[in-house]
C-alpha positions in Angstrom: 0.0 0.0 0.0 1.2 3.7 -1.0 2.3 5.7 1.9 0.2 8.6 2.7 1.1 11.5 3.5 -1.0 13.3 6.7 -3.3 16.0 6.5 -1.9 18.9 8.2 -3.8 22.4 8.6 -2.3 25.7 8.0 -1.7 27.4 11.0 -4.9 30.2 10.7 -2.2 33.1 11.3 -0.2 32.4 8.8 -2.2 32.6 6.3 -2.1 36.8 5.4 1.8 36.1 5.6 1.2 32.9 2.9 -0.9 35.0 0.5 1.4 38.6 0.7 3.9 36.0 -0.2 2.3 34.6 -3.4 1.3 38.0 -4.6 4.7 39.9 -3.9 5.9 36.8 -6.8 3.5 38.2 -9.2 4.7 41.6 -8.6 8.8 40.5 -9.5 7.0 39.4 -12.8 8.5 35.9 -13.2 5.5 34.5 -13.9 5.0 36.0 -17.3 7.4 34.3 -19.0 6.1 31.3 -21.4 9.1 29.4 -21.1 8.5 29.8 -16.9 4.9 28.9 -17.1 5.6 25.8 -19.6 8.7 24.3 -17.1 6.0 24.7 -14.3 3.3 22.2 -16.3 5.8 20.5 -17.1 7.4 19.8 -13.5 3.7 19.4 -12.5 2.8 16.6 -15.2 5.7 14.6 -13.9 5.0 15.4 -10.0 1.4 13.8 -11.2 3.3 10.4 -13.3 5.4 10.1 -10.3 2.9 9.7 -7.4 0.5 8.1 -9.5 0.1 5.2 -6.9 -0.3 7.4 -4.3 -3.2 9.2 -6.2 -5.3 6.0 -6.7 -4.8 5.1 -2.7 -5.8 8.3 -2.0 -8.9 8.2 -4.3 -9.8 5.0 -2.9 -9.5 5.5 0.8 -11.5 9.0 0.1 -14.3 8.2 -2.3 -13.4 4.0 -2.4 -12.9 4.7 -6.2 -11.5 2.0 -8.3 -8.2 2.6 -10.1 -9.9 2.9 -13.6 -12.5 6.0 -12.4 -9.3 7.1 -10.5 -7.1 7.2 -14.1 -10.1 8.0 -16.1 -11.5 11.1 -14.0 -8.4 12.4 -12.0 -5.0 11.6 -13.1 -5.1 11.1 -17.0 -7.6 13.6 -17.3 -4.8 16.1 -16.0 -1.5 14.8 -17.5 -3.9 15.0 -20.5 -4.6 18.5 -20.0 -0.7 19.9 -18.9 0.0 18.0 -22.4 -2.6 20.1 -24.4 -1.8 23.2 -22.5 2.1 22.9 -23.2 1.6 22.3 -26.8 -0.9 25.5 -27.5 0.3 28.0 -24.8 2.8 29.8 -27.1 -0.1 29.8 -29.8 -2.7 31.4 -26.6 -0.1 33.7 -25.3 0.5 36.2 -28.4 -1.2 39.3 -29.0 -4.4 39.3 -31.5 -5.3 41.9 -33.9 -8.7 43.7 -32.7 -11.7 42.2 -34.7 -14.5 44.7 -36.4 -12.3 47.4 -36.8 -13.3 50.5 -39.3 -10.7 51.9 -41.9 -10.4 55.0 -39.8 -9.5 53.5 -36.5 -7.2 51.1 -38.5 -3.5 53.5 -38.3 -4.0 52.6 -34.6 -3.0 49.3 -34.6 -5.4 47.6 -31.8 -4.8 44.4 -30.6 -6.2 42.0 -27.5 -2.8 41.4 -25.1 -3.7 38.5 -23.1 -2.8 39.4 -19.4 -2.3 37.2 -16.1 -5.1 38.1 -13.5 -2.7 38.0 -10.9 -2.5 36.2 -7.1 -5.6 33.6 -7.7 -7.1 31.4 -5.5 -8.7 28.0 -6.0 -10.7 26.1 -4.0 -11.6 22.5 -4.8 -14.0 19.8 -4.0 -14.5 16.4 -2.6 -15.9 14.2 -5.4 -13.0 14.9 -7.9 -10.5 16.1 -6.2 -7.5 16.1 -8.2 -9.3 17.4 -11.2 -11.6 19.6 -9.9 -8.2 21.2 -8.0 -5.8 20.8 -10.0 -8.0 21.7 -13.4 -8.2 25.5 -12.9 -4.4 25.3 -11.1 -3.6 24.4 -14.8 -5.0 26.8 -15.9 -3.7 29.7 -13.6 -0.3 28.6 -14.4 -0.7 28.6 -18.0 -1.9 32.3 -17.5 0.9 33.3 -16.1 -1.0 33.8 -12.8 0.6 33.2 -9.0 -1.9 30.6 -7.0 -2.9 29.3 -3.2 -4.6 26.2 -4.0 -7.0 25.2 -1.0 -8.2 21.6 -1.7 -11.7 20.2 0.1 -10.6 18.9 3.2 -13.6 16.1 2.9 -11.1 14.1 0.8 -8.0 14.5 3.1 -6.1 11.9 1.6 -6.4 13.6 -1.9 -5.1 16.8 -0.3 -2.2 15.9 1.3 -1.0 14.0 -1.8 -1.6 17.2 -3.7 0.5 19.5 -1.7 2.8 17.1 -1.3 2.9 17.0 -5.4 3.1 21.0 -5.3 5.7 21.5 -2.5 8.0 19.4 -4.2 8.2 19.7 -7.8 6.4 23.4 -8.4 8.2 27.1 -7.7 6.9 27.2 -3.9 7.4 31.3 -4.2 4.5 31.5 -6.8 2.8 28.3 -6.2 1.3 26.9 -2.8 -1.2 24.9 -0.7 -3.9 26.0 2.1 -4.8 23.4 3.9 -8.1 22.9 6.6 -11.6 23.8 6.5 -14.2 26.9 7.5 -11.8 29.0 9.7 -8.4 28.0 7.2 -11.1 29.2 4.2 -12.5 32.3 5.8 -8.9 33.6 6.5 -8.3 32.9 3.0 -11.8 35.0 1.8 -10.2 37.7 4.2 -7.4 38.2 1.5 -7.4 40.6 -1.1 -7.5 38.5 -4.4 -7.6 39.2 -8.3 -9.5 36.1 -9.1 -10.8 33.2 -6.8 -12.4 29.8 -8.7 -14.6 27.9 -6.5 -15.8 24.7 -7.1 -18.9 23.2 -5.2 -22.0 23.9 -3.7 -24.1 27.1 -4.6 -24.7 27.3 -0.7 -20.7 28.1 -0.1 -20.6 29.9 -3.8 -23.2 32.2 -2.6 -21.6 33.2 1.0 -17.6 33.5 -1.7 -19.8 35.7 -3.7 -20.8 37.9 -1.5 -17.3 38.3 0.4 -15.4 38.7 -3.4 -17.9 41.7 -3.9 -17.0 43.6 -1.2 -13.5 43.7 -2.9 -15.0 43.9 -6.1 -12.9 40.5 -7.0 -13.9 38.7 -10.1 -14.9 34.9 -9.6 -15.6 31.3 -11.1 -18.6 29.8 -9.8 -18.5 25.9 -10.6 -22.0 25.0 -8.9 -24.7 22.1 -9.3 -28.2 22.1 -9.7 -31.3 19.5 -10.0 -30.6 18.7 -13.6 -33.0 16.9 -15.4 -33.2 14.0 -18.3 -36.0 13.8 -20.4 -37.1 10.4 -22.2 -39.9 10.6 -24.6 -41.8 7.9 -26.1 -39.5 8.2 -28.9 -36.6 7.3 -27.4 -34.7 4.1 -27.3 -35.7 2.4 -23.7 -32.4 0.5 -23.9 -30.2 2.7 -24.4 -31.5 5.9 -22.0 -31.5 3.3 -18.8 -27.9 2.2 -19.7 -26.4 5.5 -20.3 -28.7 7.2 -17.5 -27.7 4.6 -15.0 -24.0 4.7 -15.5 -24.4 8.6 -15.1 -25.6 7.8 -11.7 -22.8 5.0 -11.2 -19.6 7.0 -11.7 -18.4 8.1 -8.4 -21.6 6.4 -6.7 -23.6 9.4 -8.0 -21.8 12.4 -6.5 -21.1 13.8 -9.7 -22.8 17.7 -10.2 -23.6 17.4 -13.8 -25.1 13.9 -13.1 -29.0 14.0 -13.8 -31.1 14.5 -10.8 -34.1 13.3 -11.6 -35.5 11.5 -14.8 -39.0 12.7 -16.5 -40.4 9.5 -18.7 -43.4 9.7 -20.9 -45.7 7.3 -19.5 -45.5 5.2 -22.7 -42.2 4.3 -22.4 -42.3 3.8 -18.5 -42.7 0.0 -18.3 -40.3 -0.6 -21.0 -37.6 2.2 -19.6 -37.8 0.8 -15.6 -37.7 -2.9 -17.4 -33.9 -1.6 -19.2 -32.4 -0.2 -15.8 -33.0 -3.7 -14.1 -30.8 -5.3 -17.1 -28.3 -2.6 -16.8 -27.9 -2.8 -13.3 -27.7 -6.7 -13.6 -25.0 -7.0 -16.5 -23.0 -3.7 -14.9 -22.7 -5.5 -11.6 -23.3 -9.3 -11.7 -22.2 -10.3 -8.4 -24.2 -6.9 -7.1 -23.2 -3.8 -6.2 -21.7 -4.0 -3.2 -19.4 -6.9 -4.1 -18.6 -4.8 -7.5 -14.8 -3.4 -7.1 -15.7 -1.0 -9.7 -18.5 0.7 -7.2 -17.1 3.8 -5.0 -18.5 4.7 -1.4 -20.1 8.0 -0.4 -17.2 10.1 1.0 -18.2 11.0 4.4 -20.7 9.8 7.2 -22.7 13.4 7.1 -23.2 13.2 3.3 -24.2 8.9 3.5 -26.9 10.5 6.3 -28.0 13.2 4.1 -28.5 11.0 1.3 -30.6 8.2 3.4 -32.8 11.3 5.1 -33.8 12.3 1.6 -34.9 8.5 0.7 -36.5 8.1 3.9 -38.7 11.4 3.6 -39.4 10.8 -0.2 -43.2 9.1 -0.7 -42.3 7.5 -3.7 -41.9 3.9 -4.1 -38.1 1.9 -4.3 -38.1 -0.1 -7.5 -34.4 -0.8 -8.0 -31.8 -1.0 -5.1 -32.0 0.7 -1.7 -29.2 -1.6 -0.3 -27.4 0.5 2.3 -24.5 0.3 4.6 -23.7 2.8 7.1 -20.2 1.4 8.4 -19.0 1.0 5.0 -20.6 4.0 3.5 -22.8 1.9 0.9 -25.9 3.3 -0.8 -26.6 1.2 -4.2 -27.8 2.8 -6.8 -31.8 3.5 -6.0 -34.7 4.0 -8.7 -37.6 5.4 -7.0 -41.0 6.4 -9.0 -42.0 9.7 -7.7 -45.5 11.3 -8.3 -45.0 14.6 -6.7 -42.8 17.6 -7.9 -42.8 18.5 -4.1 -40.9 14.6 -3.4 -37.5 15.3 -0.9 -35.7 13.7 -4.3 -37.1 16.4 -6.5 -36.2 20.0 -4.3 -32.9 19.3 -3.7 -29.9 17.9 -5.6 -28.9 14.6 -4.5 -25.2 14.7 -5.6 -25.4 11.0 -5.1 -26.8 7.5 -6.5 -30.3 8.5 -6.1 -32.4 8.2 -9.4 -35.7 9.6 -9.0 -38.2 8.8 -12.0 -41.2 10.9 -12.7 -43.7 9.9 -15.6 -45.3 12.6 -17.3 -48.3 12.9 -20.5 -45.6 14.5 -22.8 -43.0 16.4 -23.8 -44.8 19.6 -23.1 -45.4 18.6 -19.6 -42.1 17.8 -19.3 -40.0 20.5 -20.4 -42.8 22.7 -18.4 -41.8 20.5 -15.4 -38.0 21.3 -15.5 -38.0 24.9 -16.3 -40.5 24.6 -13.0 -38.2 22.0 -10.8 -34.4 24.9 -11.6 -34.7 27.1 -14.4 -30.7 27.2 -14.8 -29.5 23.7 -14.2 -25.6 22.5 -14.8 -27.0 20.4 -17.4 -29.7 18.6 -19.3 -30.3 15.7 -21.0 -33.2 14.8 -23.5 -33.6 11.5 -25.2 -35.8 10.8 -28.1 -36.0 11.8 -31.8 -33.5 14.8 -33.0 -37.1 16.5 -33.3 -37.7 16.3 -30.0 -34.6 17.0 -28.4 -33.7 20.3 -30.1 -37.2 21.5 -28.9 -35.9 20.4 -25.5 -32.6 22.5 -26.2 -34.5 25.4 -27.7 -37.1 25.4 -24.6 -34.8 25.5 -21.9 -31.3 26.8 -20.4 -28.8 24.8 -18.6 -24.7 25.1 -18.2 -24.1 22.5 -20.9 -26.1 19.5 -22.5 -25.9 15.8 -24.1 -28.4 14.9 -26.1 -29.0 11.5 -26.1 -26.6 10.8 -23.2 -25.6 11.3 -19.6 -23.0 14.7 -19.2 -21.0 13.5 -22.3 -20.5 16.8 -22.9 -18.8 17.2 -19.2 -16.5 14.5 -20.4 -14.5 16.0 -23.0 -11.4 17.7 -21.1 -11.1 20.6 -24.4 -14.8 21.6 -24.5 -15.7 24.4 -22.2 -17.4 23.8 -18.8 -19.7 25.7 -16.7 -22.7 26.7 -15.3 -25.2 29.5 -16.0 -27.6 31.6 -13.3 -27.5 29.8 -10.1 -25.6 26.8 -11.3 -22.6 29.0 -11.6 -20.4 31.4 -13.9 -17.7 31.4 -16.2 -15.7 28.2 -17.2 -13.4 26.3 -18.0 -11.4 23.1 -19.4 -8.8 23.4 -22.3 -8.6 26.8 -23.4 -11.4 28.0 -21.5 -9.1 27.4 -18.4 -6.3 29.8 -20.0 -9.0 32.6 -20.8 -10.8 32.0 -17.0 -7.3 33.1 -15.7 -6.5 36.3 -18.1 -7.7 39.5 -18.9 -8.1 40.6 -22.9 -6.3 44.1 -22.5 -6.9 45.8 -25.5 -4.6 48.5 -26.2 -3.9 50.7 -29.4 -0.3 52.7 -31.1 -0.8 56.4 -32.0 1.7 57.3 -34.4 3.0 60.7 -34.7 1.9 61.3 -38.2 -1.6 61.0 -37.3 -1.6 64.5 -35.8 -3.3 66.3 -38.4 -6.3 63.7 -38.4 -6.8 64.3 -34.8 -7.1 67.5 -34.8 -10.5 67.0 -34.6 -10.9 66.0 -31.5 -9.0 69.3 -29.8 -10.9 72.1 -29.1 -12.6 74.5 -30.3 -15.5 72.4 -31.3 -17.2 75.0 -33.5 -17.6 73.8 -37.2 -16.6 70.1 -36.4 -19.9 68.1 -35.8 -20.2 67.9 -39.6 -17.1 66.7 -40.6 -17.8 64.1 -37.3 -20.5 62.9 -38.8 -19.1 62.2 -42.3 -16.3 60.5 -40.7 -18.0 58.0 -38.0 -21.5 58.1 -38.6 -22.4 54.6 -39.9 -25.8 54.5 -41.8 -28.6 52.3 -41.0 -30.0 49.8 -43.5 -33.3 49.3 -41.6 -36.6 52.0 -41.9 -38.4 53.5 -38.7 -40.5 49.8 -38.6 -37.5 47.8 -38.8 -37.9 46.6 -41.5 -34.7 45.6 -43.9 -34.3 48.2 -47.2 -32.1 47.5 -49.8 -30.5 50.0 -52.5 -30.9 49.0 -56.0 -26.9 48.2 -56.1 -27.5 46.0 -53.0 -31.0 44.1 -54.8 -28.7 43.7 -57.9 -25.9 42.3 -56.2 -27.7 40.1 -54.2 -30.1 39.2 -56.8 -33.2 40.3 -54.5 -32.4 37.6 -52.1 -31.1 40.6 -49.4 -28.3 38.9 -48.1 -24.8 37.3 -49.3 -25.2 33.6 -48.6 -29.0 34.3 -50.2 -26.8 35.4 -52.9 -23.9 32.9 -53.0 -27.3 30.3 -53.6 -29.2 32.1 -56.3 -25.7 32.0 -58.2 -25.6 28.8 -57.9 -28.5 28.5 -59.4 -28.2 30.6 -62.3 -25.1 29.1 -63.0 -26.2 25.6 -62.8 -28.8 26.4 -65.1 -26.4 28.3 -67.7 -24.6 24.8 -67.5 -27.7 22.7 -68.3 -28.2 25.3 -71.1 -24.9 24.9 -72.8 -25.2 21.5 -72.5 -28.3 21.3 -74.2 -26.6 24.0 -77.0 -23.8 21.8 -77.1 -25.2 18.6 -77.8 -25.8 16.5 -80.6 -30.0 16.4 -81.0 -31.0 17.7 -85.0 -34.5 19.9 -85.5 -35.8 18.4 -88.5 -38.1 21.2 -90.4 
């Protein structure tokens, strides 16, 4: 067995000294340079490879995760990630030319500099907590940014390994760990910040909030939410229980993107409760609790908050409700549910609880989850394309699989995050380097431009004319808002009023001059 380190807190006062620290480093400027930001993800990616075994015996005595949702979720998902950032930061890093900019404003060169935020802090959570830590650390290193990282203290083997990672491979004058729990945290909020990325629930992202405004300090909100799945009757039975289940058996359900609570049109009920039993028989078929693969709720106050809701819901167990206090078992539970107002419904479970609610039809159901959170993390609608771009078109949520269970939360390049009160900003590939840097915009005044300023100096009198005929921009649109077109423009366009309109009727016409010449070209006779 891997040797653990043990979780030590940071001493509560020395926390202002810790943080003056990390910020006086950004100040020297180090930090800026690409080639110091690339050795940094570089040290870091082989701080990760080196203490991979201590990861997965950290994983597993915190969450009991097996070593393949251990590689799969935390430690190849970020060597993954320090690869794809080291190969595209030079590309990220250089300056862009301004888009949309007139022929007057042009002489001025304006470009987008990408600048590091500053001293950051992140603050991670229990149910992934190397990537969900070390993710946005990424990313604030890629940006050139200095970072406290303070990791959840629910997973305390998972944190120690971490700083240990950090302390010795990482600069440890731009680059350090917090560790402990309200009191460590609260001395950390205390601190002036330039960003701060928080990563769990919208309880504690509410109270960060709130103490990052009174510093007006910009932040990351990675939340949850009650997200729902829709199955209409013209889905496939088979394959929403499959993929819906094993949303729900990752991490033993505490996964915030997971699906919270299923709506199924009443015609596909039997058929859809029927799939789940055969998915949870050929998943696990020396049952769940026997199943290596299965993980463990991570805590004793989380197992009891999770068997409170079951016990208060009024709905009735059809799958599962195996539990095990001393171990922290809960198997995977299907409950049918008839009441929007059902303790599974109003909260979010963040665990292997799998409400199901059958509704008429698709109107009552996409009625029902704008009802249950307007703004949920995600969505995820099965049934015909039809049917599930009127779900997409009919709601809002942070991000969406169609057809699936948070596939879109799995891809470690496509951008992550919440909207409303399941959070703000994101993240993941790129989207991490752009959470941690500011798009400074800036502009070159040559000299010679003198005489075309003069316009600007004063006195004004006699100017507003020439003003107008130099910036005013003319609107193509009468007092109804309607569209008008000049002649030039319906000729151009060939009346269709726009350029792809255009690029088609050409098509056309030229198609037709083909057929034509074809025809002229050809070898028929007209016989008088």
């Amino acid at each position: 067995m891997e040797k653990i380190p043990e979780l030590q807190f940071t001493p509560v006062e020395s926390i202002p000294g810790v943080v003056n620290g990390i910020r006086a480093t950004f100040h020297t400027h180090k930090t800026r340079s690409v080639e110091y930001r690339l050795t940094q993800l570089r040290k870091l990616y082989w701080g990760l490879k080196d203490n991979e075994a201590a990861v997965l015996e950290a994983c597993k005595r915190d969450l009991g995760k097996s070593h393949f949702e251990t590689y799969l979720t935390e430690i190849g998902w970020c060597e993954n990630d320090i690869i794809f950032m080291c190969k595209n930061l030079s590309k990220w890093v250089k300056d862009e030319s301004a888009p949309d900019i007139s022929l007057m404003n042009r002489p001025v060169a304006p470009k987008i500099k990408k600048d590091p935020m500053g001293a950051v802090l992140i603050i991670g959570a229990y149910n992934f907590p190397i990537q969900l830590s070390l993710g946005p650390f990424i990313g604030a290193i890629a940006a050139g940014c200095t970072a406290v990282l303070k990791p959840s203290e629910s997973a305390p083997a998972a944190a120690a390994v971490m700083e240990m990672i950090i302390k010795e491979y990482l600069d440890p004058s731009a680059y350090t760990v917090v560790q402990g729990g309200i009191p460590e945290s609260t001395a950390l909020l205390d601190q002036k910040w330039d960003k701060i990325f928080y990563t769990g629930s919208a309880g504690v992202g509410t109270i960060i909030a709130k103490k990052a405004a009174e510093t007006l300090t910009p932040v990351t909100l990675e939340l949850g939410g009650r997200n729902p799945a829709i199955v209409t009757k013209h889905a496939d039975p088979r394959l929403a229980a499959r993929r819906l289940l094993w949303a729900k058996l990752l991490n033993a359900g505490q996964v915030c993107v997971s699906q919270n609570y299923i709506l199924v049109d009443k015609e596909i009920l039997s058929a859809f409760l029927e799939e789940l039993k055969k998915a949870q028989q050929e998943f696990f078929p020396q049952g769940v609790k026997n199943s290596p693969d299965y993980g463990r709720i991570v805590n004793e106050r989380q197992w009891q908050r999770l068997k409170k809701m079951l016990d208060q819901s009024s709905g009735k167990i059809l799958l599962g409700g195996t539990m095990d206090e001393k171990e922290k078992f809960l198997e995977p539970t299907v409950v049918q549910i008839d009441d929007p107002t059902d303790s599974l419904m109003v909260d979010e479970s963040f665990g292997p609880l799998i409400p199901v609610y059958p509704v008429n039809d698709l109107d009552e159901a996409i009625k029902m989850a704008n009802e249950v959170h307007d703004t949920p993390l995600g969505i995820y609608p099965f049934g015909s394309k039809q049917e599930t771009m009127r779900v997409l078109n009919e709601t809002r949520s942070g991000g969406a699989s169609v057809n699936d269970g948070f596939f879109h939360a799995s891809i470690p390049t496509l951008a992550f995050g919440g909207v409303g009160s399941s959070g703000s900003g994101a993240y993941r590939g790129k989207a991490s380097f752009d959470s941690f840097t500011h798009r400074r915009s800036y502009t070159t005044t040559p000299g010679w431009m003198e005489g075309l300023l003069k316009i600007r100096y004063p006195p004004y009198a006699g100017k507003i004319k020439q003003l107008k005929r130099m910036g005013d921009l003319k609107p193509n649109f009468d007092r109804e808002g309607r569209v008008r077109h000049s002649l030039l423009g319906w000729i151009l366009t060939l009346g269709s009023g726009s350029s792809s309109g255009a690029v088609k009727r050409y098509i056309i016409v030229a198609i037709c001059e083909l057929r034509l010449l074809a025809y002229g070209g050809g070898t028929f006779e007209l016989r008088s």
